[in-house]
C-alpha positions as CSV (number, residue, x, y, z in Angstrom):
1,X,-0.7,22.4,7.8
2,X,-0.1,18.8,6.7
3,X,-0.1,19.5,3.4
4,X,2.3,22.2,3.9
5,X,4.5,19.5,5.7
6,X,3.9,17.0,2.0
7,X,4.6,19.9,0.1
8,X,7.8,20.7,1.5
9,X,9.2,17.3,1.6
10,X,8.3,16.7,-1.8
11,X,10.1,19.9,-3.2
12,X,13.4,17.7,-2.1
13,X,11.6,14.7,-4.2
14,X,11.0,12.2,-1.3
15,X,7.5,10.4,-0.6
16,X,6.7,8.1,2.3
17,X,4.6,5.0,1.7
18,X,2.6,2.8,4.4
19,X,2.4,-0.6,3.2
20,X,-0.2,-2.3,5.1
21,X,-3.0,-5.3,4.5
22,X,-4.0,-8.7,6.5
23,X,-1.3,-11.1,7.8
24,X,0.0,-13.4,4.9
25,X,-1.0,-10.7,1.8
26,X,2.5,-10.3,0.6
27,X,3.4,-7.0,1.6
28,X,7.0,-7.8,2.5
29,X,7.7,-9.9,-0.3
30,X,6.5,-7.1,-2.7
31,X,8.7,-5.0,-0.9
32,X,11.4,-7.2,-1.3
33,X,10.7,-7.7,-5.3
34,X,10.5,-4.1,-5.5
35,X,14.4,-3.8,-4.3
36,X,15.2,-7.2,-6.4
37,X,15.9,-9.0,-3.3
38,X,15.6,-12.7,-2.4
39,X,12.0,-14.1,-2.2
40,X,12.1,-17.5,-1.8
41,X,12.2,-17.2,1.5
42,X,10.1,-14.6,3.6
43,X,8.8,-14.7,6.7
44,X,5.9,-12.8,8.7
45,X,7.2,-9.1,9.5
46,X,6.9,-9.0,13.6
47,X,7.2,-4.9,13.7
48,X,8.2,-2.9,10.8
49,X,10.7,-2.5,7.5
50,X,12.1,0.3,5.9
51,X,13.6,0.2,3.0
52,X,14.1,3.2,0.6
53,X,14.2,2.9,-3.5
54,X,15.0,5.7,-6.0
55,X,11.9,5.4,-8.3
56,X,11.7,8.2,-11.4
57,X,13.5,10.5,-9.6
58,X,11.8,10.5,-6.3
59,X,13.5,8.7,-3.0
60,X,10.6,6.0,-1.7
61,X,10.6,5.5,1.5
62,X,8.5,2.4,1.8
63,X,7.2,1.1,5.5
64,X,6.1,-2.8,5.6
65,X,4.2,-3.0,8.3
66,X,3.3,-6.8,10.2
67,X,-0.5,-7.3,9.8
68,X,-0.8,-10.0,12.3
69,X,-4.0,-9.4,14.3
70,X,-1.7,-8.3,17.4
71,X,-0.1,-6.2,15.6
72,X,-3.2,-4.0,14.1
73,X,-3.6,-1.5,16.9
74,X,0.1,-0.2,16.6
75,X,-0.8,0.6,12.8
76,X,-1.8,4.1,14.0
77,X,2.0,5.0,15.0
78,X,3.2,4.9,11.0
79,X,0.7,7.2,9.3
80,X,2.3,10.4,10.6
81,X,3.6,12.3,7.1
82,X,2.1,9.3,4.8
83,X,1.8,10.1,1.3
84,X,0.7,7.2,0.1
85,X,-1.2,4.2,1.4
86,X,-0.7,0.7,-0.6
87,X,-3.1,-2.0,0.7
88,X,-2.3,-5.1,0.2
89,X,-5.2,-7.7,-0.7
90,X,-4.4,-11.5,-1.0
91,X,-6.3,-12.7,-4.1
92,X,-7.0,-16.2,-2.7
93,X,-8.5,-15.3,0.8
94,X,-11.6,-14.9,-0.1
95,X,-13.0,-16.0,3.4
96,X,-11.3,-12.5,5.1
97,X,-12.5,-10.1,2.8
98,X,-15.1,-9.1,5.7
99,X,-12.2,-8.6,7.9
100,X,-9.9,-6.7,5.0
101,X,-12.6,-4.5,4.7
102,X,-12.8,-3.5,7.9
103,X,-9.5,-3.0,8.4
104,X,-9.1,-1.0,5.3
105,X,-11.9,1.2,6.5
106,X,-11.1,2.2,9.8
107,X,-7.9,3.2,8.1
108,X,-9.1,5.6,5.8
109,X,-11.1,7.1,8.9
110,X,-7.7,8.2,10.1
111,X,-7.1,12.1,10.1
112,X,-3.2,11.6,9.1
113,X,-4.1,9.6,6.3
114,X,-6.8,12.1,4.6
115,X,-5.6,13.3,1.5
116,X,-2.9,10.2,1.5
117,X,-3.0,8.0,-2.7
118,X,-4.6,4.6,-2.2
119,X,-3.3,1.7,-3.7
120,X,-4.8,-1.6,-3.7
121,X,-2.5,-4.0,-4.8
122,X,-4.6,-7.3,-5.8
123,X,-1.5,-9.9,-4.8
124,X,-1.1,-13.4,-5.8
125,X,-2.9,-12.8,-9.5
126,X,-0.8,-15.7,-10.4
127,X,-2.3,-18.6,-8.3
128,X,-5.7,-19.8,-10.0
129,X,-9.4,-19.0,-8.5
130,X,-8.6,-16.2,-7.0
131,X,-10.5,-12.9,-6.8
132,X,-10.2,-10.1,-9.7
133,X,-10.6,-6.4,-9.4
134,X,-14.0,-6.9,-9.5
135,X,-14.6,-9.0,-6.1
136,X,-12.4,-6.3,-4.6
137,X,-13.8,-3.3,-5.9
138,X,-17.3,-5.1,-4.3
139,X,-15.8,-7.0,-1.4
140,X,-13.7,-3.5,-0.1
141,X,-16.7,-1.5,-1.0
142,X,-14.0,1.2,-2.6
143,X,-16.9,2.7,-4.7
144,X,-18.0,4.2,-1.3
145,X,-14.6,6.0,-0.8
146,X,-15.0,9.3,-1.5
147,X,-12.0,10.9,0.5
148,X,-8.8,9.1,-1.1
149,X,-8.0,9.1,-4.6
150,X,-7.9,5.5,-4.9
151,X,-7.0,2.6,-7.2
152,X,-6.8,-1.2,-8.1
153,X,-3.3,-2.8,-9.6
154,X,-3.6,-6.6,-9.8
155,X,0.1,-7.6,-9.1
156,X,2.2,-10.5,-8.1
157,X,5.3,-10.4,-6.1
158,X,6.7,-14.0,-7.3
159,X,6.4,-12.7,-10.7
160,X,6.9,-9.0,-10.1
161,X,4.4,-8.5,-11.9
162,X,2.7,-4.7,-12.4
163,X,4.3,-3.8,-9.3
164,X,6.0,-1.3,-10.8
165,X,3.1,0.3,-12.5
166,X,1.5,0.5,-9.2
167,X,4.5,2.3,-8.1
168,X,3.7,4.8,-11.1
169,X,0.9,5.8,-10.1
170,X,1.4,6.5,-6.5
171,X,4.0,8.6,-7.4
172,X,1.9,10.2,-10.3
173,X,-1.2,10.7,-7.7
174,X,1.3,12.2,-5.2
175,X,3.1,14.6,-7.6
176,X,-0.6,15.8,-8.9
177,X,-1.8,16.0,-5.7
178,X,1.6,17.6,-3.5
179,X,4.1,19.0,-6.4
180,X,4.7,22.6,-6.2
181,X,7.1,23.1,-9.1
């Protein structure tokens, strides 16, 4: 039946992203870089943003979730109708991959995210000594996952850069995945 639900809204070209990952990872100012907005100055998201960004052909409906600690257990009440799950990993806390594992784990043990893309973007590629796909594939033990089609994108949202690659191949994923026509 959920498919059904994907299927249907992606006849009218629309996809909904869940943009979660630890407190301080960058989620919000990727989102911001993605709609070529300000981000020099961004502060920690306290609930949720929306924003929505026409992206080869398809309306993206992205939601930047906080990922304060406090804020973790409300997660659960943004992955009705996700198509596609982007986790955001910062590159230079190495010292919380434990807890970005976990995190990212109990996620993917969610029933309304089965079947959802996985992105991991690997943020903050620009600032030296910080972990490469590598240490993240390990660290996030994604070789384990066997019920998301999943990928790695190192990216940085100073520079913008692959950001919008990673955005190619959510929508890429979803379309193979979800497309009827």
């Amino acid at each position: 039946m959920l498919s059904i639900l994907r299927k249907a809204r992606l006849k009218d070209k629309e996809m909904r992203i869940l943009m979660l990952g630890l407190d301080n990872a960058g989620k919000t100012t990727i989102v911001k870089r993605i709609m070529n907005e300000d981000v020099t100055t961004v502060s920690p998201t306290l609930g949720f943003i929306i924003k929505s960004i026409d992206f080869q052909g398809y309306k993206l409906n992205i939601w930047d979730v906080g990922g304060q600690k406090t804020l973790r257990s409300y997660w659960r009440n943004y992955f009705e109708k996700t198509d596609a799950l982007i986790w955001v990993v910062d590159a230079t806390d190495r010292l919380r991959i434990d807890d970005c594992r976990e995190e990212l784990a109990g996620l993917l043990q969610e029933e309304r995210l089965m079947g959802a893309s996985l992105l991991v973007f690997l943020n903050k590629i620009d600032v030296e000594g910080g972990m490469d796909k590598d240490d993240i594939r390990e660290g996030l033990h994604l070789d384990a996952i066997k019920t998301h089609k999943w990928t790695i994108f190192p990216c940085s949202a100073m520079t913008g850069s692959n950001l919008n690659e990673g955005l190619e191949w959510v929508v890429q994923d979803a379309k193979d995945r979800l497309f009827l026509y």
